[in-house]
C-alpha positions in Angstrom: 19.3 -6.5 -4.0 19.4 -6.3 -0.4 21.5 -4.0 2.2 23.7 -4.2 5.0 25.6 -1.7 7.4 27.5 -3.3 9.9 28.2 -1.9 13.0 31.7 0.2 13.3 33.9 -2.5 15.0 33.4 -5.2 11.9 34.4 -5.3 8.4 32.1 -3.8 5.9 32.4 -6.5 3.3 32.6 -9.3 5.2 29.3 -11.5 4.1 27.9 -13.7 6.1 24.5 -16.2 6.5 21.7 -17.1 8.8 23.5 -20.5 8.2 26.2 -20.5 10.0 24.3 -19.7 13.6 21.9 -23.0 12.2 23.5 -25.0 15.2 22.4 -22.3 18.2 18.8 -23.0 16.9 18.3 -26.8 16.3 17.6 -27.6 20.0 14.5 -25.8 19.1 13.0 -27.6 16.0 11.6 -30.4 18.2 10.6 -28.4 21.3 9.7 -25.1 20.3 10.4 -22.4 22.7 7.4 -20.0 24.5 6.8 -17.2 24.2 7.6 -16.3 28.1 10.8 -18.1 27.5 12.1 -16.0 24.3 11.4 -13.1 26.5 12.9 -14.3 29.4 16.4 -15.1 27.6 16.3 -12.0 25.9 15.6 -9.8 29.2 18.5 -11.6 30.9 20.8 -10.5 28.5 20.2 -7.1 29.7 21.3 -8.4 33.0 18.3 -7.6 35.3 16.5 -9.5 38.1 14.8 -12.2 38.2 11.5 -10.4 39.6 12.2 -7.2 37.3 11.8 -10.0 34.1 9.2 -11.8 35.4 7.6 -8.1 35.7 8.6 -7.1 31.9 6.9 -10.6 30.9 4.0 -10.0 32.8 3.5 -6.6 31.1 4.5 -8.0 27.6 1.9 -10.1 27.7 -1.1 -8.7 29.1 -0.7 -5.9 26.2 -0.6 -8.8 23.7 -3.6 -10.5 25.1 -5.4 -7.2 24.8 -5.1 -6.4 21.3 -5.4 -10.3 20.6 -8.5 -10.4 21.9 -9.7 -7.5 20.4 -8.8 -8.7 16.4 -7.7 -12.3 16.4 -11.2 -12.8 14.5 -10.2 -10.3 12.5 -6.7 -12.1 11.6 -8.0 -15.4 11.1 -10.8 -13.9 8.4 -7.2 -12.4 6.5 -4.2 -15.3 7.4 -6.1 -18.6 8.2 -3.2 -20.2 9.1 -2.1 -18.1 11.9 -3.0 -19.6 15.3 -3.4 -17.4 18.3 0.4 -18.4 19.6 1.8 -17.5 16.2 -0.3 -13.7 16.8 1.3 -13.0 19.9 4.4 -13.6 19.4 4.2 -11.0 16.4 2.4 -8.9 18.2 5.2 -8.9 21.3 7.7 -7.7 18.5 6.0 -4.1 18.4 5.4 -3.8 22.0 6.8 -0.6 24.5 8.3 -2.7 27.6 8.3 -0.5 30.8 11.8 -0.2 30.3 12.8 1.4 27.6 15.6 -0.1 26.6 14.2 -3.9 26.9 11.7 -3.4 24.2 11.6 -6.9 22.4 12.4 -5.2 19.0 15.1 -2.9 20.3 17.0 -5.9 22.0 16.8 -8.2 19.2 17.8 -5.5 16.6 20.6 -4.8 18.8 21.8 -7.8 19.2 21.2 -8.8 15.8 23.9 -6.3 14.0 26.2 -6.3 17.3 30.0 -6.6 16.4 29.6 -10.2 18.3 26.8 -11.3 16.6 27.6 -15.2 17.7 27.3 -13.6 21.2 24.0 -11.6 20.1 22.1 -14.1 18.2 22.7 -16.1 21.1 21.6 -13.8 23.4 18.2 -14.0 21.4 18.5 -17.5 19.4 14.6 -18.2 21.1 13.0 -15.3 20.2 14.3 -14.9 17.0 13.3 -18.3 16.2 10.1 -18.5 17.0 9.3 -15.1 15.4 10.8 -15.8 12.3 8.8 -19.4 12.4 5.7 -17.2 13.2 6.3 -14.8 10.2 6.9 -17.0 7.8 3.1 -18.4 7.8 2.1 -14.8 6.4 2.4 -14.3 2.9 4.8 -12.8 0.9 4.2 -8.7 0.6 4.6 -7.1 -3.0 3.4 -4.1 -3.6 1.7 -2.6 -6.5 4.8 -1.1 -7.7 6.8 -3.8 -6.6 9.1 -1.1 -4.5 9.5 -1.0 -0.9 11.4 2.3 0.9 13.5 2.4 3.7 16.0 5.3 4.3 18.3 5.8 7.0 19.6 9.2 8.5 23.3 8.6 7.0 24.6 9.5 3.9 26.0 6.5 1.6 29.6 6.7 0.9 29.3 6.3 -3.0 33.4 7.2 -3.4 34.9 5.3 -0.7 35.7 8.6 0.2 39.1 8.4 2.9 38.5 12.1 4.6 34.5 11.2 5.5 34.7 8.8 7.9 31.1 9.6 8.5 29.8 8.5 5.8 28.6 4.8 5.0 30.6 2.6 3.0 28.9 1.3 0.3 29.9 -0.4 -2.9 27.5 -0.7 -6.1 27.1 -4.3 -7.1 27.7 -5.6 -3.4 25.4 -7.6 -1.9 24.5 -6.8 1.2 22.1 -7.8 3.9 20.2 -5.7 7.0 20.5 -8.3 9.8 18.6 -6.1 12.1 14.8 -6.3 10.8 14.2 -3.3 8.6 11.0 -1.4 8.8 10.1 -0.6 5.0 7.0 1.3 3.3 5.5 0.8 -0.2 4.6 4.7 0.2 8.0 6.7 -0.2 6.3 9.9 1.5 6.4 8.4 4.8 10.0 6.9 4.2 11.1 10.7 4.1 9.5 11.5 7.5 12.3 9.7 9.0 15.0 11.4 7.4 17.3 13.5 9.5 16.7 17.5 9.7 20.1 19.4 9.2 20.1 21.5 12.7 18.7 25.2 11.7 18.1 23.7 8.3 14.9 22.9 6.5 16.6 20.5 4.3 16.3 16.7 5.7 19.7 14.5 5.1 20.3 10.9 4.7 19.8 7.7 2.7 16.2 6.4 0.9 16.3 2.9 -0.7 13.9 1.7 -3.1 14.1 -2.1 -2.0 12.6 -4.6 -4.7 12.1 -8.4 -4.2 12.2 -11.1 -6.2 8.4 -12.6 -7.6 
């Protein structure tokens, strides 16, 4: 089963795929995008200057290089097939820009459950594909228990309950899908770390799913 909660402004059961954005990323499939130019599309979009992005890029990088050099042996003993390209661009996912805001994960998570999402995905159509080309070399994660946890800091709207506006809709049965990419543990103690403390409460509120994929 997977999940989705759409942003406010769209319609909670509308399902959608990958698929149909196919066409904003075959320009790519024979001339791959870099690196520099994923993060140069995506910084745009956040409508800064041109020597402010070259900056971000500049900074993005370096910290890449840095921990690259430090354990790309180290990855190439575990995932042989991941070339040094293929490591920085996952390594650029998790990195702290000097602007806040214009971390790469934070813009393409955005952008990925906006209420335009032909607009977002465009916004970062190179990024996205080269990460997801770069990603899909690793292989597949199950863990022991074959559960992974992810919780959110909402409560789920089990009732379709027309007074709690707050709470998120969900259906049982529905399938769903996180566009945004969904950080997940296979320990459920660190899950609840992220729950929500009620204020002047020691009680945390919110949402843990126990996520299972197919072997």
């Amino acid at each position: 089963m997977s999940l989705n909660f759409y942003t406010e402004e769209e319609d909670n059961n509308k399902e959608e795929s990958i698929d149909n954005y196919k066409d904003l990323f075959l320009p790519f499939v024979d001339n791959s995008p870099s690196l520099s130019d994923a993060l140069y599309q995506m910084f745009k979009s956040k409508n800064l200057e041109d020597e402010n992005v070259q900056e971000l890029i500049k900074d993005i990088m370096a910290k890449c290089k840095k921990i690259i050099d430090k354990n790309f042996d180290k990855i190439t003993k575990k995932y042989n097939n991941i070339s040094k390209d293929d490591a920085y661009i996952i390594c650029s996912y998790t990195c702290e820009s000097l602007i806040d805001y214009c971390s790469p994960y934070k813009i393409l998570n955005q952008n990925l459950v906006s209420s335009n999402r032909q607009n977002g995905i465009n916004n970062v159509s190179k990024y996205l594909y080269i990460l997801l080309k770069s990603l899909r070399k690793l292989p597949k994660y199950y863990p022991e228990k074959k559960f992974l946890y992810r919780c959110i800091k909402q409560k789920v709207n089990l009732s379709k309950d027309p007074f709690n506006e707050k709470l998120v809709p969900y259906e049982i049965g529905n399938k769903k899908t996180f566009w945004g990419f969904t950080t997940t543990s296979p320990n459920p103690k660190i899950t609840y770390g992220f729950l929500k403390k009620k204020e002047k409460e020691k009680i945390k509120a919110g949402t843990v799913f126990s996520l299972c994929g197919d072997i």
